[in-house]
C-alpha positions, 0 to 999 in steps of 0.5 A: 684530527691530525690523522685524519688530516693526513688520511684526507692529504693523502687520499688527495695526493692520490687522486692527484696522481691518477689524474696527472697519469690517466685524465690528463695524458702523459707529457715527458719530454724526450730524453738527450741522444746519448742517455744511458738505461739507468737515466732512462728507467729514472726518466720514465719513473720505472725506478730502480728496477732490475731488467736482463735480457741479452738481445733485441731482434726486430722486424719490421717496416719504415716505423722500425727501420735503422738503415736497412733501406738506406744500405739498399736504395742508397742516401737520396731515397726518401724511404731510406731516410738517407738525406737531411732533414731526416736525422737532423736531431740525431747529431745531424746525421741522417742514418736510415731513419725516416724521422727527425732523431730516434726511432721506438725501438732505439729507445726500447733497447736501450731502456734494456741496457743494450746498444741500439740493433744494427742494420742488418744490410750495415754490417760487416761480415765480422760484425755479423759473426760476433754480435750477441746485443740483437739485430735490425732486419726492418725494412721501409716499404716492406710488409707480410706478403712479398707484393709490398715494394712492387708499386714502388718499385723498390727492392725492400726485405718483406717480412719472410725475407727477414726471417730468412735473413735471422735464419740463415746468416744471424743463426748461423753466426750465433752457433758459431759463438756459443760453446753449445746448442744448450746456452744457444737455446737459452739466449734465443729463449731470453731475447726480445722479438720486436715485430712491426708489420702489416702497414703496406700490406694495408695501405698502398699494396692494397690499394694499388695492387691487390684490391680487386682480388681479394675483399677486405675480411679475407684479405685481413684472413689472409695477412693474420694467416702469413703473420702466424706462419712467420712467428712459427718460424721464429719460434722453431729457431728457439724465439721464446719472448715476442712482442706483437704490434699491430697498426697504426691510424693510416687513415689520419696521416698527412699524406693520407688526408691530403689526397684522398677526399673524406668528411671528418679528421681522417679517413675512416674507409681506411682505418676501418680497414686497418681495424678488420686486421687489428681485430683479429691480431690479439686472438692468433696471438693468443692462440700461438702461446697456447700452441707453443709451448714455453712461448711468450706473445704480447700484443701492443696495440699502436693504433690506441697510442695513436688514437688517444693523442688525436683525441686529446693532443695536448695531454700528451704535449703535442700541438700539431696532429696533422701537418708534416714537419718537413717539406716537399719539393713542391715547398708542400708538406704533403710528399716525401721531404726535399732533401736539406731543406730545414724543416719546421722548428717545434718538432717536440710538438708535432706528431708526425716528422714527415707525411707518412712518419711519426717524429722522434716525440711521437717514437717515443711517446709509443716506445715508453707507452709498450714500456710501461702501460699494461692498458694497450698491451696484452697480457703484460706489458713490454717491461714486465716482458723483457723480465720474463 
């Protein structure tokens, strides 16, 4: 009978677990500024794990950004993210991200023991030379193919430009560093590639420039076709290990909802677009690692991380979905935030910092779901990656 009790405690325990972890959602709150990796993994019940991987490289835009764009358009663009409030909860200092405090992939470098990748623009020509932890070389505004920027009228880094940049200035530092091609190799192979792309490419570069030329189908064709070509490169540089996100529910952001006229939530004229690009992400993915030989591509699908908060908010201990945190020169939340004007207080539970951007929670809510969620990555998830 004692047993039996046990057996049925036990199975509750279980059934308990599962429901705090897949029913109910994921409500962690987000960790200090300056947490080291070993409190993080514990954070994020990772436990003592072991992971070893010498670098993080990323690319990307606005989502990914550490101050790229800041060096660029300088402290009173909003797409560099050089003004309070941005950064309001990173000390106080606005660094380049557009959100109130860490951006993912922060979070994502640092749960692999490594400090957070400068700013490529940032960086001195001595730090260029001796860094071996990884690189940022996201910019704001910038996309897949080199219209992004243009309606803006911003000088941004599209994605070929970033790689050019990895190429000829990170590439040829780093040979410098190692004492052969042979440890070079093993290094690049053992690094993380995170890439974050195609959001401009689907969302105001289309609408403002490229919508009569081409449909959407082969305009998705079109950006998979510049992705493929540029993840190409990488690998012939020696990239072994990538991780692929695709995009997010543009269609449900502030701004978006605010201006364009639509029945529903959000508007799905432009997340059925997005979606067109999603699908077709997962299959060149899968083709590349086929092709490539030693190559690893995993796909992270941001667009769900997105999706299932919007469907039930409060599982993941947000309250607002659909209001900027900070507000406009029009004293709105519907433009870029005004510079050093207080934004609003209950940023923890609030989806997005600014009408385009995500808050430090929703960062992080996205970070540590690729970390440790094998249900929206593909075929492994970000941890099991950075192991490989």
């Amino acid at each position: 009978m004692v047993k039996l009790d046990i057996s049925i405690n036990f199975c509750v325990f279980m059934l308990l677990v599962y429901l705090l972890e897949f029913v109910y959602g994921d409500v962690i709150e987000v960790p200090p500024l300056n947490i080291n990796q070993q409190d993080l993994l514990k954070h994020l019940s990772l436990g003592d794990i072991k992971i070893d991987f010498p670098a993080l490289y990323v690319f990307g835009d606005s989502f990914v950004d550490n101050g790229n764009n800041k060096v660029i358009l300088g402290n009173e663009d909003a797409i560099g993210g050089g003004y309070l409030p941005f950064g309001i909860d990173f000390d106080g200092k606005p660094t380049g991200r557009v959100t109130n405090g860490r951006i993912g992939v922060d979070f994502i470098a640092t749960a692999g023991g490594l400090p957070y990748p400068p700013p490529i623009m940032g960086m001195s020509k001595i730090d260029r030379k001796t860094i071996r932890t990884g690189v940022n070389y996201a910019s704001g505004s910038s996309g897949l193919l080199p219209q992004n920027g243009h309606v803006l009228h911003k000088n941004v880094i599209n994605f070929f430009q970033q790689v050019d940049l990895f190429e000829n200035s990170t590439m040829k530092d780093l040979k410098s560093t190692f004492d052969s091609p042979k440890r070079l190799k093993k290094y690049l192979s053992k690094s993380l590639f995170f890439i974050h792309h195609a959001s401009n490419d689907l969302g105001v570069t289309f609408e403002v420039e490229l919508k009569k030329k081409y449909s959407i189908d082969k305009y998705a064709k079109l950006l998979i076709k510049e992705l493929s070509k540029q993840l190409q490169r990488l690998y012939t540089l020696g990239a072994r290990k990538f991780f692929v996100s695709n995009v997010s529910p543009l269609g449900c952001s502030p701004y978006i909802i605010n201006t364009i006229i639509h029945s529903g939530p959000c508007v799905e004229e432009i997340n059925k677009r997005i979606s067109l690009y999603n699908d077709l992400l997962p299959g060149m993915l899968e083709k590349l690692q086929s092709s490539l030989s030693d190559s690893k591509f995993v796909h992270g699908d941001i667009y769900k991380v997105f999706q299932d908060v919007f469907e039930s908010p409060e599982s993941y201990g947000f309250k607002d979905v659909n209001t900027s945190c900070c507000i406009d020169k029009n004293g709105t939340r519907i433009q870029v935030c005004a510079p050093n004007i207080d934004p609003c207080e209950d940023r923890k539970t609030r989806v997005f910092f600014d009408p385009f951007h995500p808050s430090e929670a929703m960062h992080f809510l996205w970070a540590r779901r690729f970390l440790k969620d094998s249900s929206i990555c593909s075929p492994i998830n970000l941890i099991q990656l950075m192991q490989a």
